[in-house]
C-alpha positions as CSV (number, residue, x, y, z in Angstrom):
1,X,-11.4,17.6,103.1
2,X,-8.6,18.4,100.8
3,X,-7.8,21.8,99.8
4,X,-8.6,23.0,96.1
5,X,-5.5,22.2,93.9
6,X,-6.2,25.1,91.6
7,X,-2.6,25.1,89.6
8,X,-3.1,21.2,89.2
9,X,-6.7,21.7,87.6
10,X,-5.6,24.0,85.1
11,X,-2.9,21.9,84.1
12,X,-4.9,18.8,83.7
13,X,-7.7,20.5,81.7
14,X,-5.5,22.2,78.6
15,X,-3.2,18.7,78.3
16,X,-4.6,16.5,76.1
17,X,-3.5,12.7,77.2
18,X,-2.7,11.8,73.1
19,X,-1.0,15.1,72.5
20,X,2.6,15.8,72.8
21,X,4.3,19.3,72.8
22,X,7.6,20.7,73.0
23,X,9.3,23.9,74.4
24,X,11.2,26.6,72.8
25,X,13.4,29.2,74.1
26,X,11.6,30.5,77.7
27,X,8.7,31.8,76.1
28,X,7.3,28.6,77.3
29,X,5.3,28.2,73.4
30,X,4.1,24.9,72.2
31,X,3.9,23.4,68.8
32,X,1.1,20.2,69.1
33,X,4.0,18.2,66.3
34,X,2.2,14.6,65.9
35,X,-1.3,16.5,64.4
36,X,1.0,18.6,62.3
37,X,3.4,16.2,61.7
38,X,0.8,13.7,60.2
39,X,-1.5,16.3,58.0
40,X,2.0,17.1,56.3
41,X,2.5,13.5,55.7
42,X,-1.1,13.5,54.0
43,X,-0.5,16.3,52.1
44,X,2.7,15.3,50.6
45,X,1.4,11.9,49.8
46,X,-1.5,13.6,48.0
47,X,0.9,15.7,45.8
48,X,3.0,12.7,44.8
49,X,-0.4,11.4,43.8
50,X,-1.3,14.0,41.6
51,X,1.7,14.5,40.1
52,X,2.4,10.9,39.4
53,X,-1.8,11.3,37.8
54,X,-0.8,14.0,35.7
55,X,2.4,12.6,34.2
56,X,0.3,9.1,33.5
57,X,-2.1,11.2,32.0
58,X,0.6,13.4,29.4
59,X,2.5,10.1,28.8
60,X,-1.0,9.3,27.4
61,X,-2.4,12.3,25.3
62,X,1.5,11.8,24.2
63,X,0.8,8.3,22.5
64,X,-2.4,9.3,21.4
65,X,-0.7,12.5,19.2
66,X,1.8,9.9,18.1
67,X,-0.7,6.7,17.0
68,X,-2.7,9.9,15.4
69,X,0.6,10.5,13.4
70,X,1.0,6.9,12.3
71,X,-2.8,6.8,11.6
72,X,-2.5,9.3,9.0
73,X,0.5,8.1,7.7
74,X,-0.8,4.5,7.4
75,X,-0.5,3.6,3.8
76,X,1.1,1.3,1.6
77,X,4.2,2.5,0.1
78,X,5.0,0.4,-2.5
79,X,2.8,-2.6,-4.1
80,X,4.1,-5.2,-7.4
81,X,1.4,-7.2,-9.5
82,X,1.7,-10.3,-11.2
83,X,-0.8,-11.8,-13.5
84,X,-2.1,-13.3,-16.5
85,X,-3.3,-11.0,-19.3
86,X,-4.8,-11.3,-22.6
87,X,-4.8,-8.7,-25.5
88,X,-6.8,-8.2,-28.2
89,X,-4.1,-7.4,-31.0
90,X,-5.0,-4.8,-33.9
91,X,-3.8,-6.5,-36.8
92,X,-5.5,-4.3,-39.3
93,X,-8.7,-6.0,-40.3
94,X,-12.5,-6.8,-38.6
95,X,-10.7,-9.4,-36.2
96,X,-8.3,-9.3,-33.4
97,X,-5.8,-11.6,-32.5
98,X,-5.7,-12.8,-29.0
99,X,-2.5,-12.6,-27.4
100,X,-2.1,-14.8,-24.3
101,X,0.3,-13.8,-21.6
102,X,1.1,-12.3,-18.5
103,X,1.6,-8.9,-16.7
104,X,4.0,-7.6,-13.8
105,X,4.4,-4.2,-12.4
106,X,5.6,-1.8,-9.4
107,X,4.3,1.1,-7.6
108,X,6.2,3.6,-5.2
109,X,3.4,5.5,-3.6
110,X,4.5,8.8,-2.8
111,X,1.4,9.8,-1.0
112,X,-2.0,8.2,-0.5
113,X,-3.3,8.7,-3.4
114,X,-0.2,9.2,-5.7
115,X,2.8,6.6,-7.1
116,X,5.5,6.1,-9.6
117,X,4.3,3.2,-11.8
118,X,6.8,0.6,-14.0
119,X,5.0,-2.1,-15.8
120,X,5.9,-5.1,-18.0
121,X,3.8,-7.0,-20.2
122,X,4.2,-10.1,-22.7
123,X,1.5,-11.4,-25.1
124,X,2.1,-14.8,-27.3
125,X,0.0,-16.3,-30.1
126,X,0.8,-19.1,-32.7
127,X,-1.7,-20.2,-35.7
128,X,-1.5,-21.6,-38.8
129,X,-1.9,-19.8,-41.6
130,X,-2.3,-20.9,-45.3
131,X,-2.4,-19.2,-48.9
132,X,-1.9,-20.2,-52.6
133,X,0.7,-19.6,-54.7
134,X,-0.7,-21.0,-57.6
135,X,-3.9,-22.8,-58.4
136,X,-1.9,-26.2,-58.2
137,X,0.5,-24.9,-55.2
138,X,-0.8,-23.6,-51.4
139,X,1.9,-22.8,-48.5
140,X,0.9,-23.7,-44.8
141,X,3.1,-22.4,-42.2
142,X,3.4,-21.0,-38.3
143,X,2.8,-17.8,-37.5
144,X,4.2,-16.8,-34.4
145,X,3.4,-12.9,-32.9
146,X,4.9,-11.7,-30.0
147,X,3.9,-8.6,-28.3
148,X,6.4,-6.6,-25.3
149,X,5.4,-3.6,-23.8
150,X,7.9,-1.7,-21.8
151,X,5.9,1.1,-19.8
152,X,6.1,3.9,-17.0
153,X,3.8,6.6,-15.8
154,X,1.5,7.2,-12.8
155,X,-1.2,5.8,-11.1
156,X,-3.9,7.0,-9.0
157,X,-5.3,4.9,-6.1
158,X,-6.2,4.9,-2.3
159,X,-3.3,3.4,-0.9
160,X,-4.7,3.0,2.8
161,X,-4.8,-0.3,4.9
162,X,-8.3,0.3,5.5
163,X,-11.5,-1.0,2.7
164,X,-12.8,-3.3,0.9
165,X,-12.8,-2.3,-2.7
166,X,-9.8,0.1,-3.6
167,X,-10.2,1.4,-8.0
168,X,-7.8,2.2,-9.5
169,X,-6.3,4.2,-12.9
170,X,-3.3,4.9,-14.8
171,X,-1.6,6.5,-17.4
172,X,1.5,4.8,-18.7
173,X,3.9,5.6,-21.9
174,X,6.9,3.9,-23.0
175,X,8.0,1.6,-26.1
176,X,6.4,-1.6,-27.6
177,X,8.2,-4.7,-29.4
178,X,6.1,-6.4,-32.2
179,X,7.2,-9.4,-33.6
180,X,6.5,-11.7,-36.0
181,X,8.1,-15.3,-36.9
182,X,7.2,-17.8,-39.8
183,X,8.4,-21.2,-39.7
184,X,7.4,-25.2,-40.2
185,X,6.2,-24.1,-44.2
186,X,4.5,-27.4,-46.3
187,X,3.7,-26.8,-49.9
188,X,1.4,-28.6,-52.1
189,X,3.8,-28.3,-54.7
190,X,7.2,-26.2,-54.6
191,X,8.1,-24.4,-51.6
192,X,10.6,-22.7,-53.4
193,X,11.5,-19.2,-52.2
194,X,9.7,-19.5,-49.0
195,X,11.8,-20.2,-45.9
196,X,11.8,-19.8,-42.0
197,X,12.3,-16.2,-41.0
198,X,11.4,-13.3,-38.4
199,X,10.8,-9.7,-38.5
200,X,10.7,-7.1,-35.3
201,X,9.5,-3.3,-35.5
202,X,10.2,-1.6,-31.9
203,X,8.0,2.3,-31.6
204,X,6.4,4.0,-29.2
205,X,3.4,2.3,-26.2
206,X,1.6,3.8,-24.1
207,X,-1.3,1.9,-21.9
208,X,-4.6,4.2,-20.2
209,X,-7.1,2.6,-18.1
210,X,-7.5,0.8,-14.6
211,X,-9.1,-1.8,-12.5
212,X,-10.8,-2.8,-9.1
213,X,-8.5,-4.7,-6.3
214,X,-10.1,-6.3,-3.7
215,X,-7.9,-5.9,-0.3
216,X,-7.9,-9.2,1.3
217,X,-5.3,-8.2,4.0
218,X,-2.3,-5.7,4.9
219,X,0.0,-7.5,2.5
220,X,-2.1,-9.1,-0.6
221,X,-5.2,-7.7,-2.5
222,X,-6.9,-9.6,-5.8
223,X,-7.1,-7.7,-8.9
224,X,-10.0,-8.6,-10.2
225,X,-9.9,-6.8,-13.5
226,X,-7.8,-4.3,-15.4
227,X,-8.6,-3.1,-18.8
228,X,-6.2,-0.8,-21.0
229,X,-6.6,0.7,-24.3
230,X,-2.9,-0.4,-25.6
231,X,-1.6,1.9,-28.7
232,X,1.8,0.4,-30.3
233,X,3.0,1.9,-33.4
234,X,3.3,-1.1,-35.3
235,X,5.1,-2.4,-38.7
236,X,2.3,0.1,-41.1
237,X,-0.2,1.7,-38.7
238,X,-0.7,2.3,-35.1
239,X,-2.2,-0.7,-33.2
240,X,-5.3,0.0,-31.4
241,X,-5.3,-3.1,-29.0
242,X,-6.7,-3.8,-26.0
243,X,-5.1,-5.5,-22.5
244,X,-7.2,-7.1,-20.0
245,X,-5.0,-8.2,-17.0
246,X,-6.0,-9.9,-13.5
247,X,-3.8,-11.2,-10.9
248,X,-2.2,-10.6,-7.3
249,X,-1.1,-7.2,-5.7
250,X,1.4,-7.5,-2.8
C-alpha cells in the first residue's frame, strides 16, 4: 500500500480543472481572471445597451416635441380665391340690377384664426332702355353699367389643415368705380341731341359679410357661398347693393 500523499490531496481538491489563476509578488495570492474577466465583459455589454436604449429613447421624445411644434403651427398661411359673382345693384328704385361678374382675392394669415385680406371684384350688365321725347319721337339705346370694387381689411377664419366645413367673415373697406355708358341710340323720329357717351363717379366701398368653404384637400377648398352687403357711394346716394360670390380657394 501506498503511503498517504497528503500535500498532493490538498492540492487537487482547491484547483478547479476549468479555472486558471495567476501569481503576484510572493504572497503566493490568486486572482480566478476568466470568471472575472467574463462578468466584466457582461456588464460592459449591458451598459452599451442601455445607453444606446436611452439615447433611442431621447432622439425620440426629441421628434415628438418637434412634430408637436409643427402640429400647432400647422396652418395655411396664405389662401387667393377666384370666382364668379353676381350683385344686386342699388339703382335707386323697387328693383335691382343684376350685375354679372367675377371675384378674386388674397389672404396672408398671420395666425390661425387672423389674416390680411385684398379683394377685387367686377360686375357687368347691358339692357336696353327706351323713353319718349315726344308723343311722335321715342329713343332706344344701350345701357351699359360697370361696377369695380377695390377693397382691403381683415378676415376671420380657421386656417388649419384639419375639417370639413371652415366659415368664414370679413370686414373690408376701400373705393368703388361706378360707371355708366350709353350708346347704339335709334329714334322714332329725330335723334337730335342725343349721342354716344359715358360717365364714371369713383367714392368710397366697403364689403361686410362671409361664407362657408368646404376643404377638399391641403391645397384647394370650394366656396360654396359668400354673401356681402356692398355700400358704394354712388353718382346721388349711397348704393346699398349686395354681392354673392362662389368659387375656388387655393
Amino acid at each position: 500500500m501506498q503511503p498517504y500523499n497528503t500535500e498532493a490531496h490538498r492540492i487537487k481538491t482547491v484547483t478547479p480543472p476549468d479555472v486558471t489563476f495567476n501569481r503576484f509578488g510572493e504572497t503566493g495570492s490568486v486572482t480566478f481572471s476568466s470568471t472575472q474577466t467574463s462578468h466584466r465583459l457582461r456588464s460592459k455589454e449591458y451598459q452599451n445597451s442601455m445607453k444606446r436604449v436611452f439615447s433611442a429613447l431621447c432622439f425620440l421624445c426629441a421628434l415628438s416635441g418637434l412634430a408637436a411644434a409643427q402640429t400647432a403651427d400647422d396652418y395655411k398661411k396664405a389662401e387667393f380665391f377666384a370666382g364668379l359673382s353676381i350683385v344686386g345693384l342699388d339703382a335707386g328704385g323697387p328693383d335691382r340690377d343684376g350685375l354679372k361678374g367675377f371675384e378674386g382675392s388674397g389672404v396672408y394669415n398671420v395666425s390661425r384664426y387672423f389674416g390680411i385680406k385684398g379683394d377685387f371684384s367686377a360686375g357687368f350688365a347691358q339692357s336696353r332702355a327706351s323713353f319718349a321725347v315726344t308723343p311722335t319721337n321715342t329713343v332706344s339705346f344701350d345701357n351699359h353699367q360697370r361696377l369695380l370694387n377695390f377693397l382691403g381689411g381683415i378676415q376671420i377664419k380657421d386656417n388649419s389643415n384639419t375639417g370639413r366645413f371652415k366659415p368664414f367673415g370679413h370686414a373690408l373697406i376701400g373705393v368703388g368705380q361706378n360707371r355708366t355708358r350709353n350708346d347704339n341710340f335709334q329714334c322714332t323720329g329725330s335723334c337730335d341731341g342725343f349721342f354716344p357717351g359715358s360717365v364714371s363717379k369713383t367714392g368710397l366701398a366697403a364689403a361686410f359679410g362671409g361664407g362657408l368653404d368646404l376643404r377638399i384637400n391641403d391645397r384647394f377648398q370650394v366656396r360654396m357661398i359668400q354673401i356681402d352687403y356692398n355700400p358704394v357711394k354712388g353718382f346721388f346716394q349711397t348704393q346699398h347693393n349686395i354681392r354673392i360670390s362662389a368659387g375656388i380657394v387655393f
